[in-house]
SEPA-422420 format. One line per 3 residues: their letters; for each residue x, y, z of C-alpha. Coordinates in nm, 3 decimals. Each point is the difference from the previous one (the first is absolute). Layout:
! residues N
A> X:Y:Z; ...;
//
This chain:
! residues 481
XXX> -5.186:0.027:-1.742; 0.270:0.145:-0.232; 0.323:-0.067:0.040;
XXX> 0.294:0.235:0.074; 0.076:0.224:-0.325; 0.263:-0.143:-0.207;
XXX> 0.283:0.261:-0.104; -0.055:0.113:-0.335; 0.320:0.012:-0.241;
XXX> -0.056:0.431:-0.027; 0.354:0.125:0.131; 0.114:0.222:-0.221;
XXX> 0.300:0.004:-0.220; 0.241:0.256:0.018; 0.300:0.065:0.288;
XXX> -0.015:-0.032:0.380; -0.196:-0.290:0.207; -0.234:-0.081:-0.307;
XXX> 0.297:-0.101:-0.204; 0.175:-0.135:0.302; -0.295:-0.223:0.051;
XXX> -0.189:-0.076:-0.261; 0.187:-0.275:-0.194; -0.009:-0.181:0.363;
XXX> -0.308:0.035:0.073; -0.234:-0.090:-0.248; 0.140:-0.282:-0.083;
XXX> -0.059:-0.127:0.345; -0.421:-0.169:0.026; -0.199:0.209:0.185;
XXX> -0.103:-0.205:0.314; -0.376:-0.044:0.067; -0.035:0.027:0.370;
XXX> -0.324:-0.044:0.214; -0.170:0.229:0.171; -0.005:0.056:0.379;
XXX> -0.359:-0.136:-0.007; 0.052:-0.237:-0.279; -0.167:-0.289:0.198;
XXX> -0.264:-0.267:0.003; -0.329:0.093:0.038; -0.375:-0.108:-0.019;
XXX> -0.205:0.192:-0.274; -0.171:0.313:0.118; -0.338:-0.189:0.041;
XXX> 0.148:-0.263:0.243; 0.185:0.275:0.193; -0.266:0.142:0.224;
XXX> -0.136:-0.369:0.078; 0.361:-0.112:0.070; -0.061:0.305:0.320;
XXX> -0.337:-0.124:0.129; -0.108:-0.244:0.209; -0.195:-0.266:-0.134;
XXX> -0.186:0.237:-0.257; -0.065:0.210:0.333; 0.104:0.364:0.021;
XXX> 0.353:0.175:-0.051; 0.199:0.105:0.305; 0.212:0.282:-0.035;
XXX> 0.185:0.186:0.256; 0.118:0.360:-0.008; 0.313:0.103:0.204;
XXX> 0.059:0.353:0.069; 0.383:-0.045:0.019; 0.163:0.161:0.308;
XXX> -0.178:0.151:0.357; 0.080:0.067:0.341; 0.354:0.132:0.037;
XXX> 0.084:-0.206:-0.341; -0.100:0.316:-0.188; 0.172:-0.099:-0.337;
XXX> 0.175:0.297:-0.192; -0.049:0.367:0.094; 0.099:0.191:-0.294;
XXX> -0.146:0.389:-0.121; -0.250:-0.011:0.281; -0.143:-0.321:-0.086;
XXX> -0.020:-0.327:0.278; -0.017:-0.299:-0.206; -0.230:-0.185:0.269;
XXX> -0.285:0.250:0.022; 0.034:0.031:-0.381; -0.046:-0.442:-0.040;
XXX> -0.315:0.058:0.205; -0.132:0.234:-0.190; -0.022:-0.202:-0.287;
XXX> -0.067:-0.282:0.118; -0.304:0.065:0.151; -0.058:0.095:-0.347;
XXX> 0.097:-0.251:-0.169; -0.229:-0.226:0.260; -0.344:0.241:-0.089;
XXX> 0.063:-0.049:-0.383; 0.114:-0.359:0.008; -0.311:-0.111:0.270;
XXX> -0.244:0.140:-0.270; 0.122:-0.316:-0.249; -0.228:-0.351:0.056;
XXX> 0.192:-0.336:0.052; 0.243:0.191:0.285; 0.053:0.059:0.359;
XXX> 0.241:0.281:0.095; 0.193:0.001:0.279; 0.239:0.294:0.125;
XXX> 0.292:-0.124:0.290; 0.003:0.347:0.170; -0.283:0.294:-0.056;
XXX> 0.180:0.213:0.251; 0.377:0.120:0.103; 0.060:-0.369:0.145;
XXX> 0.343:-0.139:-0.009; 0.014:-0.365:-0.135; 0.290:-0.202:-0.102;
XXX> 0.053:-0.153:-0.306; -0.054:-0.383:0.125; -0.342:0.137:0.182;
XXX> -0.149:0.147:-0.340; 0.065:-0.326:-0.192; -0.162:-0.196:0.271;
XXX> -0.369:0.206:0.023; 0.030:-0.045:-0.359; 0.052:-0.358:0.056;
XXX> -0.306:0.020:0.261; -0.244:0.118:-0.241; 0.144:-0.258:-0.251;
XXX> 0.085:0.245:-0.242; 0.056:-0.075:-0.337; 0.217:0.298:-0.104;
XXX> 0.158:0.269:0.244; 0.115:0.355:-0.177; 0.236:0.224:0.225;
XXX> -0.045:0.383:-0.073; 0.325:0.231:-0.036; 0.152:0.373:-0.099;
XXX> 0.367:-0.022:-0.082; 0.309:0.181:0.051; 0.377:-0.031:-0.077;
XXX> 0.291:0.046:0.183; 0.138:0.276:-0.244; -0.370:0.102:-0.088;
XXX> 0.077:-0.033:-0.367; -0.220:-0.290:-0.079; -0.378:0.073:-0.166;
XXX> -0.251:-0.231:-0.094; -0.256:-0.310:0.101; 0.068:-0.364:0.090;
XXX> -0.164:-0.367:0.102; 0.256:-0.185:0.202; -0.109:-0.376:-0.020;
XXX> 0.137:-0.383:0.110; 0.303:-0.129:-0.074; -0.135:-0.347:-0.101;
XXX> -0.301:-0.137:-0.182; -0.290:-0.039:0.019; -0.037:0.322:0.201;
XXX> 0.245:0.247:-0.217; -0.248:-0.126:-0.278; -0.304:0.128:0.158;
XXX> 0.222:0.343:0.165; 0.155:0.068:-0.426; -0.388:-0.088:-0.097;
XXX> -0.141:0.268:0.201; 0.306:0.266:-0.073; -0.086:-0.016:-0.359;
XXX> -0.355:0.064:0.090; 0.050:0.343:0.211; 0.327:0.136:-0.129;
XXX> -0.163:0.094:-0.332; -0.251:0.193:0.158; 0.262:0.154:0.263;
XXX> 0.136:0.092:-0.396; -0.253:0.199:-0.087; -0.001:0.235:0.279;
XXX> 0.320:0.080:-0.107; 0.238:-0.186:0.238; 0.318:-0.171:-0.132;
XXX> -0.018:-0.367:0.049; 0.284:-0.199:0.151; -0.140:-0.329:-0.056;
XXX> -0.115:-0.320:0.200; 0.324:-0.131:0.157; 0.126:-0.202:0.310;
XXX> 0.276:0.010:0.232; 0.186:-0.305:0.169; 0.206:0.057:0.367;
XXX> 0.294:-0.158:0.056; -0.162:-0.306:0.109; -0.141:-0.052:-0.317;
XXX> -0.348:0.089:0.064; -0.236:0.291:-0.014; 0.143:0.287:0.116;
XXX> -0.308:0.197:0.076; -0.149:-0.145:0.362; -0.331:0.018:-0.081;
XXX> -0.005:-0.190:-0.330; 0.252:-0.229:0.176; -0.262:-0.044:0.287;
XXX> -0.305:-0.086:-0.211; 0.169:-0.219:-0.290; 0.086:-0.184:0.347;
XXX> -0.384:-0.063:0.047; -0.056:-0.061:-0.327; -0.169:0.349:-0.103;
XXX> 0.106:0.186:-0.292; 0.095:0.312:0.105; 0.138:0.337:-0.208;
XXX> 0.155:0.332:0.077; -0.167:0.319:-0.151; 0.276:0.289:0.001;
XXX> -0.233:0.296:-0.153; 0.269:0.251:-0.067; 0.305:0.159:0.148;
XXX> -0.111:0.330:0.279; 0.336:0.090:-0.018; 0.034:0.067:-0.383;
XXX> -0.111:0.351:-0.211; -0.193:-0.184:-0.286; -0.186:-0.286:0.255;
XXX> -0.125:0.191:0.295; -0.241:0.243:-0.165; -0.211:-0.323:-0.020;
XXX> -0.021:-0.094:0.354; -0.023:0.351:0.179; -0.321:-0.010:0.119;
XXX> -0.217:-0.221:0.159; -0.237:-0.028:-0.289; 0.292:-0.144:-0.240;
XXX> 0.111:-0.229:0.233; -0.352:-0.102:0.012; 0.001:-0.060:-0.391;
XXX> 0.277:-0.204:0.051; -0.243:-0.214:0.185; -0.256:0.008:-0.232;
XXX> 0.196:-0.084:-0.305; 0.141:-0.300:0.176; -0.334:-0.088:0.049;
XXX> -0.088:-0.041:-0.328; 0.291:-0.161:-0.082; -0.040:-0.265:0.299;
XXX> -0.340:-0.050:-0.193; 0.125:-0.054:-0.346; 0.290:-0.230:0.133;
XXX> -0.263:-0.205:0.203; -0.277:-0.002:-0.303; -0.230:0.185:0.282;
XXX> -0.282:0.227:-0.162; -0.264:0.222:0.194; -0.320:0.137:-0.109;
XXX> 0.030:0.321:0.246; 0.242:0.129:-0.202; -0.084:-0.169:-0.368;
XXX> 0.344:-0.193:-0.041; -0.019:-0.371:-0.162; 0.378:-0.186:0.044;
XXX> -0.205:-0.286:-0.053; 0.189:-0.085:-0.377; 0.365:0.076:0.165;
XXX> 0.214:0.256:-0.163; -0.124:0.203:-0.356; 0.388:0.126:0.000;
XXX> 0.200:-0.221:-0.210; 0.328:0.035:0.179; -0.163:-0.139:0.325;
XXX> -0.177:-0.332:-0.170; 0.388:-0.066:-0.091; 0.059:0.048:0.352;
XXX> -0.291:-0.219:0.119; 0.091:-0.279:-0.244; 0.350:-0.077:0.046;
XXX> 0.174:-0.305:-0.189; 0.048:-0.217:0.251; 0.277:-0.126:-0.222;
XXX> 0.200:0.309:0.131; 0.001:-0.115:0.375; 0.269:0.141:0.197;
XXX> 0.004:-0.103:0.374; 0.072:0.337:0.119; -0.060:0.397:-0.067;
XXX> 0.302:0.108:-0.234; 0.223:0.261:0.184; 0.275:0.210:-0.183;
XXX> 0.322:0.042:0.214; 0.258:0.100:-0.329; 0.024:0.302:-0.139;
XXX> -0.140:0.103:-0.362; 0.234:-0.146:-0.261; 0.038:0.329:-0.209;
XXX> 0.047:0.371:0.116; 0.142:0.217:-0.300; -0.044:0.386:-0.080;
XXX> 0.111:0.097:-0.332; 0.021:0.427:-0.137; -0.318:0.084:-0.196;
XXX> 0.018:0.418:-0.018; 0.064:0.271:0.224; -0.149:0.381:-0.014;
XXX> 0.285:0.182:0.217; -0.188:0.334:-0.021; -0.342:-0.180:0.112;
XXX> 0.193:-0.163:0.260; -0.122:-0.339:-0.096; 0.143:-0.393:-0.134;
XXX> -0.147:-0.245:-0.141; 0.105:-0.372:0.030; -0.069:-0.348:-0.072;
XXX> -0.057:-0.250:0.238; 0.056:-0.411:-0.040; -0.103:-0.199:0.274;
XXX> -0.142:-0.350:0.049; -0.055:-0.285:0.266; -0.115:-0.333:-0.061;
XXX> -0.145:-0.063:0.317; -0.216:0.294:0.098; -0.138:0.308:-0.133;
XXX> 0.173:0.302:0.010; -0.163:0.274:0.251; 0.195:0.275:0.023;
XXX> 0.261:0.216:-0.074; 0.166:0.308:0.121; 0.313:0.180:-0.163;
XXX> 0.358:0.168:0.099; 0.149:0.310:-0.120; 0.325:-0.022:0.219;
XXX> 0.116:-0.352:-0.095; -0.227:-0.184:0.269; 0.085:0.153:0.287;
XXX> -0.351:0.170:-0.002; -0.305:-0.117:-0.129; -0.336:0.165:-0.112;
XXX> -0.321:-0.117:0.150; -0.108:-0.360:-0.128; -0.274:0.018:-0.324;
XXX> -0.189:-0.246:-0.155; 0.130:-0.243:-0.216; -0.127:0.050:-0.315;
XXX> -0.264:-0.263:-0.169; 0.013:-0.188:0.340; -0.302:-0.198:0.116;
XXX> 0.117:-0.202:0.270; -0.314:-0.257:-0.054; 0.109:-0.066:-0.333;
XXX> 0.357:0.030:0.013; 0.023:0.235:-0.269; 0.282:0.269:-0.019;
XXX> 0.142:0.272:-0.272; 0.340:-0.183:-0.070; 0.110:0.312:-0.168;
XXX> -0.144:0.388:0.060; 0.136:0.311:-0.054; -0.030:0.284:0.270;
XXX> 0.045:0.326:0.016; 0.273:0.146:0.335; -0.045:0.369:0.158;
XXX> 0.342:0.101:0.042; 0.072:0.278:0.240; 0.203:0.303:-0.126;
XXX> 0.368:0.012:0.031; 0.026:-0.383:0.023; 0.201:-0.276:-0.245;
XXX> -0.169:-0.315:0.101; 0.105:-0.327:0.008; -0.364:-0.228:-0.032;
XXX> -0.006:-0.356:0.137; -0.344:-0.140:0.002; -0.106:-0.258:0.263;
XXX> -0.281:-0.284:-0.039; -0.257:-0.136:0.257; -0.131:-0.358:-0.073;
XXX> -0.388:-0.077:0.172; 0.217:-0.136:0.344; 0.216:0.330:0.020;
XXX> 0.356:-0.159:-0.176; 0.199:0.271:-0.147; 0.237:0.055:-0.290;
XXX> 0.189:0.271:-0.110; 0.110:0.086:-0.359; 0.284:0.136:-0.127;
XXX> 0.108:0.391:0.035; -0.076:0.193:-0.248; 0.248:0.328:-0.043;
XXX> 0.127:0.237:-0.235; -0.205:0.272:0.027; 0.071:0.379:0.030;
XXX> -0.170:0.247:0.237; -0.369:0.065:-0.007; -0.059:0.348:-0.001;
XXX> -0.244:0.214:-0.131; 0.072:0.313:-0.253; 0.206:0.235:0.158;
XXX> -0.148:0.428:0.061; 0.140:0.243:-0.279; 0.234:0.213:0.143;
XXX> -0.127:0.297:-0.238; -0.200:0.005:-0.298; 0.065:-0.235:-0.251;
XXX> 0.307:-0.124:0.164; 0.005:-0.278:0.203; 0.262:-0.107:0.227;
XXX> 0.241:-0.338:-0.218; -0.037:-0.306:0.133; 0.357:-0.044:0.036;
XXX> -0.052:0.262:0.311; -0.147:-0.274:0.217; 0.321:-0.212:-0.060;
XXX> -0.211:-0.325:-0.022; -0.024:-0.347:-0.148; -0.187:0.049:-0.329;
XXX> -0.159:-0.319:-0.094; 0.050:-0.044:-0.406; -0.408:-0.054:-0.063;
XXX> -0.057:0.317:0.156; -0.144:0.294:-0.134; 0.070:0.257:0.265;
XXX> 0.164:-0.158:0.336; -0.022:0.346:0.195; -0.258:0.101:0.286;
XXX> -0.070:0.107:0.362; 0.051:-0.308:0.225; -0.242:0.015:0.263;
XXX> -0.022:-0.381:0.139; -0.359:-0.153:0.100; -0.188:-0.336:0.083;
XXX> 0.138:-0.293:0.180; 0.367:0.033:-0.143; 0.032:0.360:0.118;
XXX> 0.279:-0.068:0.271; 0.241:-0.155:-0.255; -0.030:0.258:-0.267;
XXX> 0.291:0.183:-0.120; 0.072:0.372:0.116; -0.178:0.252:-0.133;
XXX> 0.149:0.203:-0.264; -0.154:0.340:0.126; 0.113:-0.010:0.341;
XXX> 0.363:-0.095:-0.160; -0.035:0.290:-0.232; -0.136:0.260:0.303;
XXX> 0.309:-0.124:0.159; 0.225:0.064:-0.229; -0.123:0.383:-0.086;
XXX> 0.064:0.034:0.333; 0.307:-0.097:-0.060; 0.083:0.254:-0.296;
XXX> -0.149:0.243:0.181; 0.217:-0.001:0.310; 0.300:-0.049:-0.210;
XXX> -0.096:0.319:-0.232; -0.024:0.178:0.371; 0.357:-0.144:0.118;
XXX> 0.183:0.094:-0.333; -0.193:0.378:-0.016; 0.098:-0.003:0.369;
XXX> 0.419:-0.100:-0.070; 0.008:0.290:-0.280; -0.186:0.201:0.178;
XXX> 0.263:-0.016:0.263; 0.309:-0.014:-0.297; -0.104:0.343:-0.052;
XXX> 0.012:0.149:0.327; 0.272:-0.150:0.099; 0.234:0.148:-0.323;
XXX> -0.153:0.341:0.034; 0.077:-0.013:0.351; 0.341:-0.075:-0.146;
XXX> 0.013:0.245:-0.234; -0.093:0.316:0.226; 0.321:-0.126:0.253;
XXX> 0.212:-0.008:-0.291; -0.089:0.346:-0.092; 0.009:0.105:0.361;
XXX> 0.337:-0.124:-0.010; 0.123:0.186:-0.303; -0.152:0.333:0.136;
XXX> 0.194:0.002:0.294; 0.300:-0.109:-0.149; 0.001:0.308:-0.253;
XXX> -0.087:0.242:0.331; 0.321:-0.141:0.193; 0.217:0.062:-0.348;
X> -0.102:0.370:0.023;
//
């Protein structure tokens, strides 16, 4: 297995967090780091007989996680236990077509088990691997993407990273993001998840199989309907089959000579000089976070920028942006470059920022390493207002840009436009220039009104004056005579 990507010496000279950083930073080793699954472990052609029983057949048992009142998470119309069923009675037809294994399912129906009564039928059939079936959610519904949860400590996180590497890939090609093959400890210091907890108890490998978030835009089309969730089951199936070297004549497959993919013999063929007694887990934050100014198109309401970011311990998965300083952020995106089985990340990228009109942002990027640790880089500012080109007021004439009475940034070309605001950032836009403008014509208008009103009123009132006055005189001159 490859280790964790070293951070290349690529920050860029100039001003701002490259030049703040770089004479620190590359003079500092990059440090190699393990993987989470970076364990002993048998070759791939020891690794099925290391399951069975005396060269007799492989036990396997499927757990359709959830049932009963335990109905797991209810999210767009979807209930996570009828969903695990689904597939894993699918899973169970594909995988019970392979020779060399007995299947075995601990519920086929809406039956509530616990945790502790799962791992023991599995320890009743002696199996020799258990695999618990899953859809995911998050609390915030912003996470996307597939994961294997396996042991905390060897041998079984060797087996649970094993088989990750071996259905992930294909999970891949679907076109789901992958977040990896990772483990979680309680605050006892053990598994936190109760049912790998229960069967590492009895001695029986055991893995978590979270398929992809029902809760998210870009993972759910995959799972809405019972015949995806079957797939699901199928292609762990097949996986299942080329973890366990299982082949089947029904449906032409030969695992017999282990894995063709070259990334998975490294995985089957660890160095056992490289033994670490437990699976790694990352609880800092990534190391670097910078944004640096690349270009801006004021008119196109767009910015480009450079991003620096590395951690030495995990990959980085995702990343999401702030126009407003950090007190909002944009929906979490991919990482770019990351492959969470490898470890590999972009260290630098440049991207690309919709801005909505009438704002001056202030962009602060924020990192995601594989076990959700966040940093935040620096705020970049010193823009002017995005707008785009303003209406000519008559022909060939259009209105100055010194009319809006705005910050003009010195790169650009034409700072003036309408500012209607849009996307996720729309509530802390500025105010929009028309309705100021409306307002104020308004304004002129009813003064214009007022002032033709006063002289209006000016006149009548002296001509008023000047008929009394010559009243006066008239009678006056009729007394005299």
């Amino acid at each position: 297995m490859r280790s964790f990507r070293r951070i290349q010496n690529r920050f860029p000279t100039g001003t701002g967090f490259s030049h703040l950083f770089m004479n620190i930073f590359i003079k500092i080793p990059a440090m190699l780091v393990l993987l989470t699954g970076l364990l002993v472990s048998p070759p791939f052609s020891a690794a099925a007989s290391d399951f069975g029983q005396g060269g007799g057949e492989i036990v396997v048992v499927i757990d359709p996680g959830h049932g009963g009142d335990n109905e797991g998470t209810k999210e767009n119309g979807f209930c996570e236990k009828e969903m695990t069923l689904v597939t894993a009675l699918a899973l169970y037809e594909r995988l019970s077509q392979y020779e060399g294994v007995t299947v075995y399912l601990t519920r086929v129906d809406d039956t509530k088990l616990s945790l502790a009564q799962r791992a023991a039928f599995a320890k009743a059939v002696e199996a020799d691997f258990l695999f618990s079936i899953h859809y995911n959610a998050s609390e915030n519904h912003e996470l996307f993407g597939s994961e294997v949860w396996v042991p905390l400590e060897a041998p079984y996180n060797v087996y649970g990273y094993q088989f990750g590497c071996t259905l992930l890939p294909a999970l891949r090609e679907k076109g789901l993001f992958i977040r990896g093959v990772k483990t979680r400890r309680n605050d006892r210091g053990t598994d936190y998840y109760g049912i790998i907890r229960e069967s590492v108890a009895l001695d029986i490998p055991a893995v978590i199989i979270e398929h992809c978030h029902v809760d998210e835009v870009r993972d759910y089309p995959y799972c809405d309907s019972p015949e995806k969730q079957q797939d699901f089951g199928y292609e762990d199936a097949d996986a299942i089959a080329r973890f366990l070297g299982l082949s089947s004549s029904s449906l032409g497959i030969d695992n017999s000579g282990g894995p063709k993919d070259p990334f998975l013999q490294e995985v089957y063929a660890f160095d056992t000089s490289k033994v670490v007694a437990s699976t790694l887990i990352d609880t800092t934050a990534p190391e670097i976070c910078g944004v640096e100014h690349v270009s801006e198109d004021y008119e196109g309401l767009r910015a480009t920028i450079q991003v620096t970011a590395a951690d030495y311990d995990s990959p980085l998965m995702y990343y999401d942006y702030s126009l407003d300083g950090g007190t909002t952020y944009s929906p979490r995106q991919p990482w770019p470059g990351c492959d969470t089985l490898t470890g590999e990340y972009q260290d630098v990228f440049q991207v690309t920022l919709d801005i909505p009109e009438g704002v001056i942002p202030s962009i602060r990027i924020r990192a995601y390493n594989q076990y959700e640790a966040t940093a935040e880089s620096n705020i970049l500012d010193g823009y002017g207002v995005f707008r785009r080109p303003e209406t000519v007021t008559s022909p060939g004439e259009p209105e100055s840009a010194e009319a809006w009475g705005s910050a003009v940034h010195p790169d650009s070309p034409d700072p003036s436009a309408s500012t209607e605001v849009h996307g996720w950032l729309g509530a802390h836009g500025e105010t929009q220039p028309e309705e100021e403008e409306e307002k104020n014509l308004r304004m002129r208008d009813f003064l214009l009104v007022s002032l033709l009103a006063a002289a209006v009123l000016v006149a009548l009132t002296l001509v008023v004056q000047i008929l009394q006055s010559a009243r006066r005189r008239r009678n006056r001159y009729n007394r005299k005579r």
